[in-house]
C-alpha positions as CSV (number, residue, x, y, z in Angstrom):
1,X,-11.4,-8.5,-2.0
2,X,-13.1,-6.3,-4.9
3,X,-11.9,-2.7,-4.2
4,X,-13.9,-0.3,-5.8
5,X,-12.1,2.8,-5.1
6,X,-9.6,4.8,-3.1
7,X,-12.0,5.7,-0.1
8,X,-12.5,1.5,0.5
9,X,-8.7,1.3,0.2
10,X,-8.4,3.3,2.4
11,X,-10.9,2.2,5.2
12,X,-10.1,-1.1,4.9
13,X,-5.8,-0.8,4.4
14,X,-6.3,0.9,8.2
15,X,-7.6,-2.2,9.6
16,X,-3.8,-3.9,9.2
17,X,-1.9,-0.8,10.6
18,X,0.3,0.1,13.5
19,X,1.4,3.1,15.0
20,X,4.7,4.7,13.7
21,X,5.5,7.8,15.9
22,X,6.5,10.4,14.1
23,X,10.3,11.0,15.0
24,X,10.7,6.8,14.2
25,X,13.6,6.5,11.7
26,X,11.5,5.3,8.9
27,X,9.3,8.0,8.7
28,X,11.6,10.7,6.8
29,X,13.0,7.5,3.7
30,X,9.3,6.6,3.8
31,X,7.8,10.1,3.1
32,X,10.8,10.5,0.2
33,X,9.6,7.1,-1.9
34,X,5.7,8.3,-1.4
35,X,7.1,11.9,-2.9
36,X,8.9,9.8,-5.7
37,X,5.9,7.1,-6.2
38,X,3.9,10.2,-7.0
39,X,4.9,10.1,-10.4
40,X,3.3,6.6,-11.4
41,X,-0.2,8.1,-12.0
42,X,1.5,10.0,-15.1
43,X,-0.8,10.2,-18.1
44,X,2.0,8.9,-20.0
45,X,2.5,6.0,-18.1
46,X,-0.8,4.8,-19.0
47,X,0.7,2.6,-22.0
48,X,1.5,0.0,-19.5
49,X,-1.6,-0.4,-19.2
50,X,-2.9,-0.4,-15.9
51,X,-5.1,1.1,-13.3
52,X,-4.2,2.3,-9.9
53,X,-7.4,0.3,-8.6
54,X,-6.0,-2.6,-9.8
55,X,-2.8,-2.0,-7.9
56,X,-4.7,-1.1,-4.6
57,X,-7.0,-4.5,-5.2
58,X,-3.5,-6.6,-5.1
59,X,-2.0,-4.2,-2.2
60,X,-5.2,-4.9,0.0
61,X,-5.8,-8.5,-0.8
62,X,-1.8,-9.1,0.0
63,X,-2.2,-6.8,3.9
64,X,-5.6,-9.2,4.3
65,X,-3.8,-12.4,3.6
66,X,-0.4,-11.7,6.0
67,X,-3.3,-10.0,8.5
68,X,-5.0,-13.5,8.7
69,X,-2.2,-15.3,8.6
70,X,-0.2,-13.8,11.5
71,X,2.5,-11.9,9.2
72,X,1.5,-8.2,9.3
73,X,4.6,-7.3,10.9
74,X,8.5,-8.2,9.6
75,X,10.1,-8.0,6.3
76,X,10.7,-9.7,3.8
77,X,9.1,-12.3,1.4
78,X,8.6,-15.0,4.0
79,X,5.3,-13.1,5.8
């Protein structure tokens, strides 16, 4: 799937979600590693040389493919 920006990542990333309520014990870790991933749009990480819309194009073809194939929930690399 071609993703041309952030507001199509969006839409379509909330067409494989759940509901996590918000007192659920992986709320609080999760909310620390979104604080931490923060920093990966650095402009001085741009010598590795890639593009966040790239990395949403991957991350929403991956949530499509364990979608269809029944996997959307679980862990692990066998979804």
């Amino acid at each position: 799937m071609k993703i041309t920006g952030f507001r199509q990542y969006q839409s379509e990333s909330r067409k494989t979600w759940g509901v996590i309520l918000m007192d659920h014990p992986i709320v609080y870790p999760t909310l620390g590693l979104v604080n931490e991933a923060g920093v990966v749009p650095d402009p001085n990480l741009h010598r590795i040389r890639f593009m966040l819309e790239d990395v949403a194009e991957v991350k929403i073809t991956k949530l499509f493919s364990r979608l269809e194939r029944g996997k959307i929930r679980g862990d692990g690399d066998n979804r």
